[in-house]
C-alpha positions in Angstrom: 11.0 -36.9 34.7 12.1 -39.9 32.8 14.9 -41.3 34.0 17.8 -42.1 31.9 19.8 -44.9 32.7 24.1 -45.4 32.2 23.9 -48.4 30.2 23.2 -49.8 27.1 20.1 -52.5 26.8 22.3 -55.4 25.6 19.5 -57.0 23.3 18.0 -53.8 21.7 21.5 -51.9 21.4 18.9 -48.9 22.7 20.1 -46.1 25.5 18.0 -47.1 28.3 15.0 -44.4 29.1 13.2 -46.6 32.0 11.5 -49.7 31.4 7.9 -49.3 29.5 5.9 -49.4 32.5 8.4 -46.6 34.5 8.0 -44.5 31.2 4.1 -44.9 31.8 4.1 -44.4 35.5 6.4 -41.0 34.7 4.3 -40.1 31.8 1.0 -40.0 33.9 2.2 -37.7 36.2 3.5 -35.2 33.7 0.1 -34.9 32.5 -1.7 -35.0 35.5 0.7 -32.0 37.1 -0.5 -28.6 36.9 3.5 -27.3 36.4 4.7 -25.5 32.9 5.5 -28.2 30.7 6.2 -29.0 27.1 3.9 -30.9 24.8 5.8 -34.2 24.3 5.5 -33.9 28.4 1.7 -33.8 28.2 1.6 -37.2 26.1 1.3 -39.9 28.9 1.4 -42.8 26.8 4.0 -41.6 24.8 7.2 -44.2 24.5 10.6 -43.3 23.9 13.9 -44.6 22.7 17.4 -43.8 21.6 20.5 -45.0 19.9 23.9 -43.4 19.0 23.9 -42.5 15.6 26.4 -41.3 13.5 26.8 -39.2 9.3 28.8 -40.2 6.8 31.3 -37.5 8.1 31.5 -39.3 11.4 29.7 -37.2 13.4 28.6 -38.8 16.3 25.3 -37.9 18.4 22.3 -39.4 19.7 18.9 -39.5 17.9 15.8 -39.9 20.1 12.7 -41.4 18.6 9.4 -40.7 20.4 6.0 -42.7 19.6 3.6 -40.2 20.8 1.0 -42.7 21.2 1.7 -46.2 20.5 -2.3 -47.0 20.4 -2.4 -44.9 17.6 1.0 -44.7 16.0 0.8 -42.4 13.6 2.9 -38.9 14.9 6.9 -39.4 16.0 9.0 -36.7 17.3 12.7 -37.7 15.9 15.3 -35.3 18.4 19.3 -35.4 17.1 21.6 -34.4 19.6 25.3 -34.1 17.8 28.1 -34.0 19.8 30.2 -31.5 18.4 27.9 -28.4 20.4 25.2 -28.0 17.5 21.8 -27.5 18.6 19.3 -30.1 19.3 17.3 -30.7 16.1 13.5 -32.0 16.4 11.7 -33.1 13.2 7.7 -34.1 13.3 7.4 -37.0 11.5 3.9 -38.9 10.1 3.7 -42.3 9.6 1.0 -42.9 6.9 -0.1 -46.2 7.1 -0.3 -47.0 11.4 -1.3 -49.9 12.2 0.4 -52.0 9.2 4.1 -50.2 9.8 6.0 -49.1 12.6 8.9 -46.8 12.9 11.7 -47.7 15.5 15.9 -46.8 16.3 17.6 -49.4 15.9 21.9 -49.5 16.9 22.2 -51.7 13.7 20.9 -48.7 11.2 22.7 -45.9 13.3 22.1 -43.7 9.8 18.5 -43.7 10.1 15.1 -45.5 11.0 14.0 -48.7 10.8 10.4 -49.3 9.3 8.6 -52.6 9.9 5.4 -54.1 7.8 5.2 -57.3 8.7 8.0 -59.6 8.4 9.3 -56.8 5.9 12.1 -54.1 7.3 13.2 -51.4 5.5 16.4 -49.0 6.5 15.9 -45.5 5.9 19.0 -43.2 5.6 18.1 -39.9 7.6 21.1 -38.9 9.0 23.9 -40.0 6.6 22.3 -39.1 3.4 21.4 -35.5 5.3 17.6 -36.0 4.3 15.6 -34.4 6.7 17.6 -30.7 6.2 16.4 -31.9 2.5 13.1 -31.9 3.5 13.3 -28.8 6.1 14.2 -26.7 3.4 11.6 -27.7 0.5 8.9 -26.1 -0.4 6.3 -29.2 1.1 4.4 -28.9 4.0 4.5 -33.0 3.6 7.9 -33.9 2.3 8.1 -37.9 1.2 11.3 -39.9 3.1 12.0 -43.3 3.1 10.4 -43.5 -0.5 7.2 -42.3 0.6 7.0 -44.6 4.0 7.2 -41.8 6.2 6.0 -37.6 5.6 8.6 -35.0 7.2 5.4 -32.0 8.4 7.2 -28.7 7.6 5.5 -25.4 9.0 3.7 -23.7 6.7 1.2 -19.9 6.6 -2.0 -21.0 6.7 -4.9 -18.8 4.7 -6.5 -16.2 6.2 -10.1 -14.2 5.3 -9.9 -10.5 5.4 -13.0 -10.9 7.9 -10.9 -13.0 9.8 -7.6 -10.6 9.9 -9.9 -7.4 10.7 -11.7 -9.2 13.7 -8.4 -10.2 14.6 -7.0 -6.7 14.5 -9.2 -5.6 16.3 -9.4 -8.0 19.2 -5.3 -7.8 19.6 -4.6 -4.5 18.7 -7.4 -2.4 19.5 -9.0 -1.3 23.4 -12.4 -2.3 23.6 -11.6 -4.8 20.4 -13.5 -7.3 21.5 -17.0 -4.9 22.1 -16.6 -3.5 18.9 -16.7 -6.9 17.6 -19.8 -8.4 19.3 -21.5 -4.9 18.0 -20.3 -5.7 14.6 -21.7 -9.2 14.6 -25.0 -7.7 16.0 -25.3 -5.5 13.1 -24.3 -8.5 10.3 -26.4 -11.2 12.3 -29.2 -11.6 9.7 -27.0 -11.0 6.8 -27.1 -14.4 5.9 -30.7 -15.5 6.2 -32.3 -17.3 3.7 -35.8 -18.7 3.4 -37.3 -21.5 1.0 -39.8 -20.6 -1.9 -43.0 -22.8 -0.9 -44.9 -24.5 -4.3 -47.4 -26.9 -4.1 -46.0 -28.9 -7.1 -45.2 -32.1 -6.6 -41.4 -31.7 -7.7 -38.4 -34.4 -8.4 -38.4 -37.8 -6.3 -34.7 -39.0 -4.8 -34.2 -43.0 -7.0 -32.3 -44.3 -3.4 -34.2 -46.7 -1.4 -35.7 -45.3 1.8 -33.4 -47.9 4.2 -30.4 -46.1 2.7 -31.2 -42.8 3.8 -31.4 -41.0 7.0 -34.1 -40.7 8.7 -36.8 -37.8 7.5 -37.5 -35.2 10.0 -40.8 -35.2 11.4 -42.6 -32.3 10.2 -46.0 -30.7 10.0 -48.9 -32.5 7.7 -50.1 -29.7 6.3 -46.4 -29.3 4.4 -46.6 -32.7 3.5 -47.4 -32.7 -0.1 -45.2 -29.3 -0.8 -42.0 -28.5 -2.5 -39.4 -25.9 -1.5 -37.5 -24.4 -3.8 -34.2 -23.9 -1.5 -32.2 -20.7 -2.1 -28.6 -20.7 -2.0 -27.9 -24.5 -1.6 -24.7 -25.5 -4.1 -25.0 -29.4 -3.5 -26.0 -31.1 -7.1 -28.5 -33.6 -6.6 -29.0 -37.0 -7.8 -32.5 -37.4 -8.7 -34.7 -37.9 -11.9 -35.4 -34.4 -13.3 -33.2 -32.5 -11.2 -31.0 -29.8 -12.8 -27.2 -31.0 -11.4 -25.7 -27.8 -12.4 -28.5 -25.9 -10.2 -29.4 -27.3 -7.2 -31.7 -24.1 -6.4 -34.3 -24.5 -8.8 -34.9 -27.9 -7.5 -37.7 -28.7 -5.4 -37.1 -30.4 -2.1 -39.6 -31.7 0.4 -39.0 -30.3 3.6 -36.7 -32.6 5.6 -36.6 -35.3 3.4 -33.1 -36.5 2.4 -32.2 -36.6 -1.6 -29.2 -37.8 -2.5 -25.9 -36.3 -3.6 -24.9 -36.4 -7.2 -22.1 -38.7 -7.8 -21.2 -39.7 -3.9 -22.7 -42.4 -2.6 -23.8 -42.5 1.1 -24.0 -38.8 0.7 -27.5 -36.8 1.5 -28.8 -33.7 1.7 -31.3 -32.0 3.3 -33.6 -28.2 3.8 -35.8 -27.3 6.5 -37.4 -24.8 8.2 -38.4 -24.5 11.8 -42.2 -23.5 11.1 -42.5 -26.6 9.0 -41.2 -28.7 12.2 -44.6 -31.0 13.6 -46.5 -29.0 16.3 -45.8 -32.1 18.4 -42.0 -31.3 18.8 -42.4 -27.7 19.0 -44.4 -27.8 21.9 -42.0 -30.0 24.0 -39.3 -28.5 26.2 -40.7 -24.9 26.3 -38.7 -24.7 29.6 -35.7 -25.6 28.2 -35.8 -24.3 24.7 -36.5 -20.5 24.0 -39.7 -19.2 22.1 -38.6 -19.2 17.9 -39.1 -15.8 16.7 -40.2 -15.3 13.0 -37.0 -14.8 11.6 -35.2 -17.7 12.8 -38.5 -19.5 12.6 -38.8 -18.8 8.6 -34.7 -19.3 7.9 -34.0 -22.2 5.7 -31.6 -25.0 7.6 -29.3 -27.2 4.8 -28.2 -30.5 6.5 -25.7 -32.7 4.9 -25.4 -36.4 6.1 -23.1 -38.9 5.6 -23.1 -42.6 6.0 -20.5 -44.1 8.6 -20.7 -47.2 6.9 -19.2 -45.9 3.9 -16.7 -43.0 5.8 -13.8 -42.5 7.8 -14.0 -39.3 9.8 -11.0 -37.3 10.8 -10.0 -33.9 12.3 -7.2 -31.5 11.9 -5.7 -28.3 13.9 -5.3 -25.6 11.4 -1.9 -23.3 11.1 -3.1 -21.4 14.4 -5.9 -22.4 15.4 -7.6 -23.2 17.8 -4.2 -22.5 20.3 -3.6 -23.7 23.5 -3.0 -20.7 25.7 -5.3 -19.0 27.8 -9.2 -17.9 26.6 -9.6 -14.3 27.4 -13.2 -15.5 29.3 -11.0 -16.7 32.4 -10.0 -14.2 34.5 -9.3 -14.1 38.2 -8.0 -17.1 40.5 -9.4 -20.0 37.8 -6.7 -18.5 36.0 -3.5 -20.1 37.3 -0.7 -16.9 36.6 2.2 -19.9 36.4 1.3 -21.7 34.1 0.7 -20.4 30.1 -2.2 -22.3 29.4 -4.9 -24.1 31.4 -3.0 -27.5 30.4 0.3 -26.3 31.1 1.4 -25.7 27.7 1.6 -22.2 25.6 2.8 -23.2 22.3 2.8 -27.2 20.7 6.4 -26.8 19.5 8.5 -28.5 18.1 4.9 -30.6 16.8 3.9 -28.8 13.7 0.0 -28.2 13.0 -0.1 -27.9 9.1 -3.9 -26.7 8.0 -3.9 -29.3 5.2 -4.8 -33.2 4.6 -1.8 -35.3 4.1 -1.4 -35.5 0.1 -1.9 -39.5 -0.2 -5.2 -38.8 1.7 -6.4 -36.1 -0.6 -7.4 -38.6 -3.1 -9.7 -40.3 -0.8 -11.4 -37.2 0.8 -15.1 -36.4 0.3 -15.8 -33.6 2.2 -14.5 -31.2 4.4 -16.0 -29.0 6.9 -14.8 -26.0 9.9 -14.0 -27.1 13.2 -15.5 -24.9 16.7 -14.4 -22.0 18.5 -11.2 -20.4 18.2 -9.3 -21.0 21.8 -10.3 -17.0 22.3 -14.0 -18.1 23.1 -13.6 -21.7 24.0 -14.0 -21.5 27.5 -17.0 -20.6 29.9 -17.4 -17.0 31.4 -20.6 -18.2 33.4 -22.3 -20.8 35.2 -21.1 -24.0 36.6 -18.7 -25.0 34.1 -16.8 -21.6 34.7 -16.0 -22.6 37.9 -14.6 -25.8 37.1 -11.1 -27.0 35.6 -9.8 -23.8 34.7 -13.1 -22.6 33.2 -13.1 -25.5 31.2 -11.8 -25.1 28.1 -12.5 -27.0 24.8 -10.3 -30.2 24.4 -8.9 -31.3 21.1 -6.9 -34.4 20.0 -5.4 -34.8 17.0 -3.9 -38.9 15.4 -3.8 -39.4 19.0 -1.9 -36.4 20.6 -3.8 -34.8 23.2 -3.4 -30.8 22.5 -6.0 -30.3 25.3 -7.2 -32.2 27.8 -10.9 -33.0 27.3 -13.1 -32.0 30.1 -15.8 -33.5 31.4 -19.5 -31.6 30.6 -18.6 -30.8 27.6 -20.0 -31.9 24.5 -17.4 -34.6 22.2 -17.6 -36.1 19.2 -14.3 -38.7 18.8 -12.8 -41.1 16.9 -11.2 -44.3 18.1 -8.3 -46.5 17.5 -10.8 -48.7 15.1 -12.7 -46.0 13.3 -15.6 -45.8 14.6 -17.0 -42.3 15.5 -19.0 -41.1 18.2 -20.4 -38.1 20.3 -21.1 -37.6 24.4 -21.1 -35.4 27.1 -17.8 -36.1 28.3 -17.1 -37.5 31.9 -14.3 -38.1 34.1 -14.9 -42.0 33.3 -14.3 -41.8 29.5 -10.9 -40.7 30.0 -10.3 -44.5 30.4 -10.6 -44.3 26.4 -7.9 -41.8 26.3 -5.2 -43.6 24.9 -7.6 -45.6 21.8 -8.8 -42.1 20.9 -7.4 -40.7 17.2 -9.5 -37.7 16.8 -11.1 -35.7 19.2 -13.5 -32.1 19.4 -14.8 -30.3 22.3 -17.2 -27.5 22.0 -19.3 -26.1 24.4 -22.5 -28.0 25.8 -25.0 -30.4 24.1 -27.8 -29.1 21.8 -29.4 -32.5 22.2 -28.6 -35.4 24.1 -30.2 -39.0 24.4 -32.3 -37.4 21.9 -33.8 -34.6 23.8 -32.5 -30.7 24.1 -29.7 -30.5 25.8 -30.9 -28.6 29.2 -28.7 -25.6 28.8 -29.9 -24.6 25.1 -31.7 -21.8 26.6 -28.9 -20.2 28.2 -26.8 -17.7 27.3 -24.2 -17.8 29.7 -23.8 -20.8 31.1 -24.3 -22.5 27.5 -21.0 -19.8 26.3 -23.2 -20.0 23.0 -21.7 -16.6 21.9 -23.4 -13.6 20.8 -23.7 -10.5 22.7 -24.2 -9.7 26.1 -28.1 -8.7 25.4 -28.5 -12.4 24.3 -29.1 -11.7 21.3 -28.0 -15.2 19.8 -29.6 -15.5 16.0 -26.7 -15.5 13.4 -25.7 -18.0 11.0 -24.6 -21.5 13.0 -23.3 -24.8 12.2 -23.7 -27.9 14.3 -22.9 -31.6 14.1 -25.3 -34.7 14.4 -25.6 -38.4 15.1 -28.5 -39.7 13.9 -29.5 -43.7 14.3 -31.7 -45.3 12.0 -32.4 -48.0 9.3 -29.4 -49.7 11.0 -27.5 -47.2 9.9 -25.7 -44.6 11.4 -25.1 -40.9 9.7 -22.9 -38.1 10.9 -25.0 -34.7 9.7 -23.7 -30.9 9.6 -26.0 -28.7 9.5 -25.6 -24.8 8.6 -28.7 -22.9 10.0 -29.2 -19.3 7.8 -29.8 -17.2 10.9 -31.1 -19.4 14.0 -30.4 -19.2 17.7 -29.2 -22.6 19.8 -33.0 -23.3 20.7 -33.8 -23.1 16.5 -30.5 -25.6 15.9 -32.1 -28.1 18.8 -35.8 -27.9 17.1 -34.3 -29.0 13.9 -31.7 -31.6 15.2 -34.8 -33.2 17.3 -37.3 -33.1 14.3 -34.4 -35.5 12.8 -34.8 -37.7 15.0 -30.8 -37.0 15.9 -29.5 -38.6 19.6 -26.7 -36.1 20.1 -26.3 -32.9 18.7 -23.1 -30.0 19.3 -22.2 -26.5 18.2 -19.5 -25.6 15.9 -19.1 -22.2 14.7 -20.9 -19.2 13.3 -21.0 -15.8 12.3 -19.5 -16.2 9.1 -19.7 -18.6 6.0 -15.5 -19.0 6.5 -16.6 -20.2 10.0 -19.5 -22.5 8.6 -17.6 -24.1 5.4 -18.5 -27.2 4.3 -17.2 -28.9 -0.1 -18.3 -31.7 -0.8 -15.5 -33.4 -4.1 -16.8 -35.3 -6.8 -14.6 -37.1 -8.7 -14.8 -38.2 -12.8 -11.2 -39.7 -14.0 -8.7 -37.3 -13.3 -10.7 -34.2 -12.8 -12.1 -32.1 -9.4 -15.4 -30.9 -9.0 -16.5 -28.9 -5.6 -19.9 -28.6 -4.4 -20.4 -26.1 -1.4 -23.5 -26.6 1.0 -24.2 -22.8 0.4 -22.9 -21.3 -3.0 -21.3 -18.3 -1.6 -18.6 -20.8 0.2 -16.7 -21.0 -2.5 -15.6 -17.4 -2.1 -13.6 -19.4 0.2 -11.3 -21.3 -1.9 -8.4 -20.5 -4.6 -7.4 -21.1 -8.4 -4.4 -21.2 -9.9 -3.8 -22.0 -13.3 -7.6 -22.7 -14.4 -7.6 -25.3 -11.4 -9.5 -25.0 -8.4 -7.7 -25.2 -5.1 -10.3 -25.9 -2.2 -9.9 -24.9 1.0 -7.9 -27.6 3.5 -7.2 -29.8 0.5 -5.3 -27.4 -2.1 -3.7 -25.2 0.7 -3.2 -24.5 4.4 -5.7 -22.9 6.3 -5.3 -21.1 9.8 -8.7 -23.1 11.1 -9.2 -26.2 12.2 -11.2 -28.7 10.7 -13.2 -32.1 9.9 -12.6 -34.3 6.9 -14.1 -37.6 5.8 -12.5 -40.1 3.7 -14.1 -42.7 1.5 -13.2 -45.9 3.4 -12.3 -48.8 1.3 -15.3 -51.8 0.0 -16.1 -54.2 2.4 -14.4 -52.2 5.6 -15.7 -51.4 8.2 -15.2 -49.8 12.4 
């Protein structure tokens, strides 16, 4: 525990908590101990500081100010203790712009915070002016303070699909729930397939140069010279003689890259497996299972962005994905004392809102689903069962660890400085810990190094979902890095009805170094907008049309999903970074 001291530091005016380096020696071993704990406890490079402080009414109390992770410094956990007997208060506060300001207590302001840019301070009234009940009891899930310096979060309901509240039901409520659901996604598994109309005209040609691109996947000769007319896909295009409003009657070459209409460094993609060269089919056949027809035939739409030009962050949704126990780990991996593998059952008093911070709407691209729901994010089989609690999927979110991140699994992160990129995690990278802003575990690689990832193949030990039978075609989405031109592109993909081993033929014909799972089953689990902007009005592009079943209107306006309102999910968004920046 941290220890507290009896005195006042005579220079700061702050109640003594340890010095930095005890705080850091104490909050190493609250993560590392497998002991119930809370989830300020499992921040280990969190610092902390108090002050007395006191209202306008002279009530007196102490206000405790926690940087969750000064690397990052962007979420602080404000506790008020009043000493009249009133319950502690916590509040979840946001700093918007890290890195330029920094929020401290300080004895001299004891009505509020102090907020540094620079040489510049600014005193912010909290506790005098009674502000953060003000906020509490609005109607934002991101109230403004300290004229707009600082966002209170405030809980909020994120959206639910009726798909998602029946499979829900049914897992929670009903015996056998979860059998009933793997039948029902058995039954619905081809539902949405779709395949490309194949012409041999020589179609539209993308104007961008081919250096600004991706690379093209590497695909048969003999399709070459074709066009596919791509059903479905709701991404306008930016090419001479396409039709913007209609995307479908466009034709593509398979896995070439065309360019988005009206967002630069934005491209898109179709493909099918059977157009994939003969030379990358035949590789792996130990590794990778055998395509069927089906899968073979169903279109893939990739979408790829340029990290030059983005900044890519992730979000927990309203509920999702929790922090308790997955229902695949049973028996002595499951530790009966502790309510979650990391020692935490609930991230309270932190707040997960399901929504991008309103002064970061503006900027935002695109948005896309995050992976599996804690429920199935953990391994059943194989060696990774066995291991750290079944080792479940780890997630990090403006630098708060909400679960660990465990080594084998496949990561794709964000650091201190921007820049993006995705591993097989080891025990090693947790040296990064502390520089790392976003982070998203799930499941094993589909590629690595640029190869299939060795357990694409396998069912069990993959945990690539499905049913017991193996039966593993549905619809899937995966993320990409791909390398090339100099360039570097981030690519989710939504595959119509494909199996792991269709997902890894594609990802390799693109030439892509590492390649993960998201989700599937569903288009709510596969989402992915894409926001163009003209003056002051909103336009949303879906990867596949019927996504936009997933958003909401009000008033004539559109309200997309993760921008306009909470959701229950968690997910990925990418902001346009400003000219001339760069990780």
């Amino acid at each position: 525990m941290i220890r507290i001291a009896s005195v006042l530091l005579a220079a700061a005016g702050l109640l003594a908590l340890g010095s930095a380096e005890d705080q850091k020696k104490d909050g190493k071993k609250q993560y590392d101990a497998e002991v119930p704990k809370t989830i300020v406890e499992l921040q280990q490079f969190r610092e902390t500081n108090s002050i007395k402080i006191r209202s306008q009414a002279s009530r007196k109390g102490v206000a405790t100010l926690v940087n969750l992770n000064p690397a990052i410094d962007a979420w602080y956990l404000l506790k008020v203790d009043w000493k009249d007997g009133a319950p502690e208060q916590a509040w979840h506060l946001e700093n918007p712009r890290p890195g330029s300001a920094r929020i401290l207590v300080d004895e001299k302001y004891p009505s509020g915070l102090v907020i540094t840019e620079g040489v510049n301070r600014y005193s912010c009234d909290l506790f005098g002016a009674n502000a953060l009940e003000q906020g509490r009891n609005s109607q934002l899930v991101y109230y403004p303070l300290c004229e707009g310096r600082l966002y209170l979060r405030n809980p909020a309901k994120g959206h639910r699909t009726a798909l998602e509240a029946a499979t829900e039901f049914l897992r929670d409520r009903v015996w056998g729930g979860e059998k009933v659901i793997v039948l029902f996604h058995h039954l619905m598994a081809d539902r949405y397939r779709a395949t490309g109309e194949l012409e041999s005209t020589a179609g539209t040609k993308d104007q961008t140069n081919a250096g600004e691109r991706p690379l093209t996947a590497l695909v048969d000769p003999q399709y070459s010279g074709r066009q596919l007319i791509p059903a479905n896909l709701g991404i306008a295009l930016d090419q001479a003689g396409s039709d913007k409003d209609g995307p479908e009657k466009t034709g593509m070459t398979p896995g070439a890259w065309y360019a988005a209409a009206d967002n630069a460094g934005v491209y898109v993609s179709i493909l099918q497996p059977n157009f994939i060269t003969p030379t990358i089919l035949q590789t792996y056949r130990t590794v990778v299972s055998n395509l069927d027809t089906v899968e073979a035939s169903s279109l893939s739409y990739l979408i790829a962005f340029d990290l030059d030009q983005f900044d890519v962050a992730y979000a927990l949704g309203t509920e999702h994905p929790e922090v308790n126990w997955s229902v695949r780990v049973t028996g002595p991996l499951k530790d009966a004392r502790l309510p979650g593998p990391d020692g935490i059952g609930s991230i309270a008093p932190l707040i997960s809102t399901g929504l991008i911070r309103p002064d970061n709407g503006s900027k935002t691209v695109a948005t896309f689903t995050g992976g599996f729901k804690r429920t199935h994010g953990a391994f059943r089989y194989g060696d990774l069962a066995l291991k750290n609690h079944g080792s479940h999927y780890g997630f990090i979110e403006n630098g708060v660890v909400f679960s660990k991140l465990q080594p084998g699994l496949a990561t794709v992160f964000v650091l201190d400085d921007g820049s993006l990129d995705m591993k097989t995690w080891t025990e090693a990278d947790n040296a990064l810990l502390a520089r790392i802003k976003y982070a998203r575990q799930n499941g094993v690689p589909i590629i690595e190094s640029g190869f299939p990832g060795s357990l694409v193949g396998r069912w069990g030990p993959g945990n690539w979902s499905g049913s017991e039978d193996e039966k593993l075609r549905t619809i899937r989405a995966g993320i990409a890095l791909q390398k090339g031109h100099g360039k570097r592109f981030l690519i989710y993909a939504v595959f119509s009805d494909a199996t792991p081993s269709a997902m890894a033929r594609v990802f390799q014909a693109y030439q892509c170094s590492y390649a993960m799972l998201l989700d599937m089953n569903a288009l709510e689990h596969t989402y992915l907008a894409l926001y163009r902007r003209s003056g002051g009005e909103l336009s949303v592009d879906h990867l596949l049309k019927g996504m936009s079943e997933l958003d909401k209107s009000a008033s004539n306006e559109n309200l997309p999903r993760f921008l306009g309102f909470s959701d229950n999910r968690d997910f990925f968004y990418l902001m346009r970074r400003a000219r001339g920046t760069r990780p």
